[in-house]
C-alpha positions in Angstrom: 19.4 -50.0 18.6 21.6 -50.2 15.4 19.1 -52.6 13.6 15.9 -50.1 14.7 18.1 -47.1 13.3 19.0 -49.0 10.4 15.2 -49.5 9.8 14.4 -46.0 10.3 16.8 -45.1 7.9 15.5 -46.8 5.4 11.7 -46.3 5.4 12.6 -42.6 5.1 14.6 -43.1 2.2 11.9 -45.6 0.5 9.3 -42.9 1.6 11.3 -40.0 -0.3 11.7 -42.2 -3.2 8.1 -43.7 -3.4 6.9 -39.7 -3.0 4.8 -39.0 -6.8 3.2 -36.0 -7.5 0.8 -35.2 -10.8 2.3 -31.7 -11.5 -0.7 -30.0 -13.8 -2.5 -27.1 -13.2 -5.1 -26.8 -10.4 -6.5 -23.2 -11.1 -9.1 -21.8 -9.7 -12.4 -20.4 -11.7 -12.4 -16.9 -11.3 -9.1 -16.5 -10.0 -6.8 -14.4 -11.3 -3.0 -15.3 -11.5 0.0 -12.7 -12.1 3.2 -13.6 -14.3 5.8 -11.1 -14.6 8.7 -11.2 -16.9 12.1 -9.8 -17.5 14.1 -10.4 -20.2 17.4 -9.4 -20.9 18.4 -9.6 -24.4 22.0 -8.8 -26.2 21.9 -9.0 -29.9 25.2 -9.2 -31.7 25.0 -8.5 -36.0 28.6 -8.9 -37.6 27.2 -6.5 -41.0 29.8 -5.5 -43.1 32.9 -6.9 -40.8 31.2 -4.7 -38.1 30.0 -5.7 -35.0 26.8 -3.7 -34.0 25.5 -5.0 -30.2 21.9 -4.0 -29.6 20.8 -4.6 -25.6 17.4 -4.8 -24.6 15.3 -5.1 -21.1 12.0 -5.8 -21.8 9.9 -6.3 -18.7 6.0 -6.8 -18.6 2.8 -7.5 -15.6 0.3 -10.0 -17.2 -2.9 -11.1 -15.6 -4.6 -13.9 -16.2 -8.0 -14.5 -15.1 -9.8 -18.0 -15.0 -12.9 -17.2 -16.7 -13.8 -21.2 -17.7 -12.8 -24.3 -17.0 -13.6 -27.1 -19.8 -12.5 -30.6 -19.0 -8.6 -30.0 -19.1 -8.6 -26.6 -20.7 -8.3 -23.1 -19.2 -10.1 -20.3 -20.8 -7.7 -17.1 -19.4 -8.9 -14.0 -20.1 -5.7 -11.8 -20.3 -4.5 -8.3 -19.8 -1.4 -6.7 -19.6 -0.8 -4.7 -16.3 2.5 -2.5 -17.5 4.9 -3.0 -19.7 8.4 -1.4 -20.4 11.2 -1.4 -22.7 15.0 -0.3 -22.0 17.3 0.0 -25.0 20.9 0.7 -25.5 21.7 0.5 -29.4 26.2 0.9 -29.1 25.7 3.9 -26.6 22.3 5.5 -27.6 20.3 4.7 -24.9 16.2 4.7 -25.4 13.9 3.9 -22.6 10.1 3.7 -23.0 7.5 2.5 -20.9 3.7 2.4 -20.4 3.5 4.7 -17.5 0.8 7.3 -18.2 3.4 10.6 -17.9 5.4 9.6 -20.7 4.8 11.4 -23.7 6.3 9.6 -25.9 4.9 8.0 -29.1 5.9 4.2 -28.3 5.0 4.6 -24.2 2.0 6.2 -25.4 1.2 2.8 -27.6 1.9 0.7 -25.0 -0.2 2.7 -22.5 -2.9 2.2 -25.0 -2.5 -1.4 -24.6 -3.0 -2.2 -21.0 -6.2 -3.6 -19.6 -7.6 -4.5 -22.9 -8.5 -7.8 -22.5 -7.7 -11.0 -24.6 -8.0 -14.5 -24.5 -5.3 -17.7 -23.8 -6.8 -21.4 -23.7 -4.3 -22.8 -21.5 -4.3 -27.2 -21.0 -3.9 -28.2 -17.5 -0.5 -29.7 -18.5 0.9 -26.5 -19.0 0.4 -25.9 -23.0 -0.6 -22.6 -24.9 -3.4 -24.2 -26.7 -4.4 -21.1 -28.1 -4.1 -17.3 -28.4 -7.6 -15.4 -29.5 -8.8 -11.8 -29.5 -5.4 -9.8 -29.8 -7.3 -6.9 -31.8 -8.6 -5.5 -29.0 -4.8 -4.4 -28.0 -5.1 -2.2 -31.0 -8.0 -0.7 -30.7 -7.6 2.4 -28.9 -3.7 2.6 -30.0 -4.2 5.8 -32.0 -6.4 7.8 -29.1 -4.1 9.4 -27.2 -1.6 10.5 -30.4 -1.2 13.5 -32.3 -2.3 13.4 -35.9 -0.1 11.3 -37.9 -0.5 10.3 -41.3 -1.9 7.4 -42.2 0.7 5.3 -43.8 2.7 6.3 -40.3 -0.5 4.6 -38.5 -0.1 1.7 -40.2 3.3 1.0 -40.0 3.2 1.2 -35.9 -0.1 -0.7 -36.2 2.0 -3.4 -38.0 5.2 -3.5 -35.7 2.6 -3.7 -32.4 0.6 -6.7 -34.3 4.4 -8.4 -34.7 5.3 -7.8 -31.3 1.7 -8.9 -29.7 0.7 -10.9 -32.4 -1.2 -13.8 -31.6 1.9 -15.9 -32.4 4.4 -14.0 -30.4 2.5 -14.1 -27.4 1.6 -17.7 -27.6 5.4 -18.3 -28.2 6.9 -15.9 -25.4 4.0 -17.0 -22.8 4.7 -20.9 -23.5 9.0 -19.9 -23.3 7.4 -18.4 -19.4 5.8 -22.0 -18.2 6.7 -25.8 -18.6 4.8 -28.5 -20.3 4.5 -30.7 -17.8 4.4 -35.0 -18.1 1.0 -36.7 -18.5 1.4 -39.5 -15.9 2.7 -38.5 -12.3 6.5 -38.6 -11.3 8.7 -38.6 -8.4 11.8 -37.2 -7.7 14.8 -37.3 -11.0 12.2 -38.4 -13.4 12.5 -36.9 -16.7 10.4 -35.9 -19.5 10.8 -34.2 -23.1 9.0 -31.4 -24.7 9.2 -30.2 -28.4 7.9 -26.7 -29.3 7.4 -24.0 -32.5 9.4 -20.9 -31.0 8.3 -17.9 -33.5 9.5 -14.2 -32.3 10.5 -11.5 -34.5 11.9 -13.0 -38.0 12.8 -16.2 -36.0 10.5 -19.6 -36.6 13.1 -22.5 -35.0 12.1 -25.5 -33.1 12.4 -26.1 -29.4 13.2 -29.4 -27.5 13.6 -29.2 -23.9 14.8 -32.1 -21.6 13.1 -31.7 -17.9 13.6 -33.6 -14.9 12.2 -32.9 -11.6 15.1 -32.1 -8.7 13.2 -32.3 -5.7 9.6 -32.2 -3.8 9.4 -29.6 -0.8 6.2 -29.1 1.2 5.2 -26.4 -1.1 7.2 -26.3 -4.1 8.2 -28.7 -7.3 11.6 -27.8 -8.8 12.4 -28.5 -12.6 15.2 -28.1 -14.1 15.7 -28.3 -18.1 18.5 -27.9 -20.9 17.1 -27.8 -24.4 18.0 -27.5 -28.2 17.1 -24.7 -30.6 16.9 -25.6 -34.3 15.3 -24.1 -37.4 13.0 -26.0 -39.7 14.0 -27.4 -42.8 12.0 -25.6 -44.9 13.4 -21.3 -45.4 10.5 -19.6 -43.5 9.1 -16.5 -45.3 10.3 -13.1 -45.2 8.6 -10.8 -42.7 8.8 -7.0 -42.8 10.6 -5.2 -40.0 10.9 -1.4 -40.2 9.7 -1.6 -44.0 12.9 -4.3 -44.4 11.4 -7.8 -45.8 14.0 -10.4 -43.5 14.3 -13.7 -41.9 16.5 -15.7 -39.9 17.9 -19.1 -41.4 20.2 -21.9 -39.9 18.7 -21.3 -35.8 20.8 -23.2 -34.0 21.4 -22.6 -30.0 21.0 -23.9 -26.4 18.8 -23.0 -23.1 18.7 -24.3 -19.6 16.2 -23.6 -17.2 15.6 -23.4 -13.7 11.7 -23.6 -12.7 9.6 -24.2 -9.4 6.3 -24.6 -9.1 3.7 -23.7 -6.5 3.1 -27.4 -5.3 -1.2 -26.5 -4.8 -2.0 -24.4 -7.5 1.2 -25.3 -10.3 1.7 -21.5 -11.1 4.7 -20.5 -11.8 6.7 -19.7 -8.9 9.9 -18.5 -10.9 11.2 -19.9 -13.9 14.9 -18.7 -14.8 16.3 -19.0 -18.0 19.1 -18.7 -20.2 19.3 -19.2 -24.6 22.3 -18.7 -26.5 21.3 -19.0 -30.4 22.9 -18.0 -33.7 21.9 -17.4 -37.0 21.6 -16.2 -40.3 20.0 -12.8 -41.6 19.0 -12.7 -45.0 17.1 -9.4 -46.2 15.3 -9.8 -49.2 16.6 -8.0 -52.5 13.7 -5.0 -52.7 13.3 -1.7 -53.9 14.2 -0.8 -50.9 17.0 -2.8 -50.0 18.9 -3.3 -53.7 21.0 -6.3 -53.6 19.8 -7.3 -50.2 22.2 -8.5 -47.6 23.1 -11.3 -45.6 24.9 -11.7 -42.3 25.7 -13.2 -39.6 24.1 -13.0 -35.7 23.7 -14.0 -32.0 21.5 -13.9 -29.5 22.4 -13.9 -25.5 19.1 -14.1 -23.4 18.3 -14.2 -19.9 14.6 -14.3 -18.6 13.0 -14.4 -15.3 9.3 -15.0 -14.8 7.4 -14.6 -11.3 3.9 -15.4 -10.1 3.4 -12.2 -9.0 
C-alpha cells in the first residue's frame, strides 16, 4: 500500500512539474476587453531645503476593441470610458473628473476625451508595438468651453498632448501588462524584459525580472521585481506649465504582482509598486532666470483590472 502511495505521490508531483503553458494573448476579433487603472502617486521635491509633497489618484476605464488580427499583432481600437484625477498639493485639495456635471475646465477636457477612438497595435506576447491616432482625443477638446484666448488653448492643448501623447500612453499601457516569454514555461521559470519608460519629464529604462508562481485551472500568476535607470545620454528639456525641465540620474525599484486570465491572457490584476529618485533640472530661461535644480522622489502604487 506504502509503495502504490509512494507512486501516487510522485506522478502527481512529476505531473505539476511537467505542467507548460504558452502564456500569449489569445483575443478575440471583435471582442472588446476592459482595463482599469488606479494609480496612486506621492511626489516628494526637496526645493530650496523645503520639502513640498504632491499626492495624486489618477484612475481611468479603457476599452480596447479587437478590430484585426495580423499574424501575431493586435490592431486595438481604443477609447477611454472615464477618467478622474484627485489631488492634494500640502493640503489644497483639487479633484476633477470626466463626469458630465462637472463644470470645470479640466473635467470638461477630459469629458471631451472619452469615446474618441484611437488605435494600439498590441503583439500577442504582450508588447505595445505601437500607439497611432491620438489626435482625435483633441478634437473636440474646446467644444464644450467658454471662450478663451488662444494662447490659453494652446497651452491646455499642449499639457493634454503630454499627458495622452502617443508616448505616454504607450509607456503607461505597457507599465499595465507583462511581456510575456517566447517559448512556453512551467511553473518558477523566469524571464527578463527591458523597456523605454517615458512619463512626464522622465525617459529612464526599465528591466524587469518575471517568473511564473503557479498554474491554477483558470489563472497564471507572475510575479516580477525590476530596475529603473536613466539613459546615458541628458534627455531634452520638455515644457511643463511654460517651465522647460527634465529629470536626470532615474534610478529606483518595482515589484509586481500579476495574474492572467489562463484562456484569453488578459489581465486579470496586475499590482504594482515603484520607488524612483531623481534629479530636476529647469532650464535657465526668460522665464526661469538662473534656473534651478533639485532633488526628488517618487512613491507609486498601481492596480490594473480586466474590467
Amino acid at each position: 500500500m506504502k509503495k502504490y502511495l509512494t507512486l501516487l505521490l510522485l506522478f502527481i508531483g512529476l505531473n505539476g512539474y511537467a505542467q507548460k503553458v504558452k502564456l500569449q494573448l489569445n483575443l478575440q476579433k471583435d471582442s472588446t476587453y476592459y482595463l482599469t487603472t488606479n494609480a496612486n502617486i506621492s511626489i516628494d521635491q526637496a526645493i530650496n531645503g523645503t520639502h513640498q509633497v504632491m499626492t495624486t489618484i489618477i484612475t481611468a476605464k479603457v476599452a480596447h476593441k479587437v478590430t484585426a488580427i495580423n499574424d501575431t499583432l493586435y490592431n486595438l481600437e481604443t477609447s477611454y470610458v472615464n477618467m478622474a484625477m484627485h489631488m492634494d498639493m500640502m493640503g489644497k485639495v483639487i479633484d476633477f473628473s470626466s463626469s458630465l456635471d462637472r463644470q470645470d475646465i479640466i473635467s470638461k477636457l477630459l469629458g471631451s476625451m472619452l469615446n474618441r477612438p484611437f488605435t494600439i497595435i498590441m503583439s500577442k506576447r504582450g508588447k505595445v508595438v505601437a500607439v497611432m491616432g491620438t489626435d482625435s482625443l483633441y478634437v473636440h477638446m474646446f467644444d464644450n468651453l467658454p471662450s478663451i484666448p488662444d494662447a490659453q488653448k494652446n497651452q491646455l492643448r499642449a499639457q493634454l498632448q503630454q499627458s495622452f501623447g502617443e508616448k505616454s500612453i504607450k509607456s503607461n499601457l505597457q507599465d499595465s501588462f507583462v511581456m510575456l516569454p517566447k517559448d512556453e514555461i512551467g511553473a518558477n521559470g523566469v524571464w527578463t524584459t527591458n523597456s523605454l519608460m517615458e512619463a512626464a519629464a522622465i525617459v529612464a529604462n526599465t528591466k524587469i525580472n518575471y517568473s511564473l508562481k503557479a498554474i491554477t485551472d483558470d489563472a497564471c500568476l507572475i510575479e516580477g521585481t525590476g530596475t529603473v535607470l536613466s539613459e546615458k545620454t541628458l534627455p531634452d528639456y520638455r515644457v511643463a506649465n511654460g517651465i522647460q525641465m527634465r529629470m536626470t540620474a532615474v534610478s529606483g525599484e518595482l515589484t509586481t504582482k500579476i495574474k492572467l486570465n489562463k484562456t484569453t491572457g488578459w489581465i486579470v490584476e496586475n499590482k504594482q509598486t515603484r520607488n524612483l529618485k531623481a534629479t530636476v533640472q529647469i532650464k535657465d530661461t526668460a522665464a526661469t532666470p538662473g534656473g534651478m535644480t533639485y532633488p526628488m522622489s517618487i512613491i507609486g502604487d498601481m492596480t490594473a483590472t480586466g474590467k
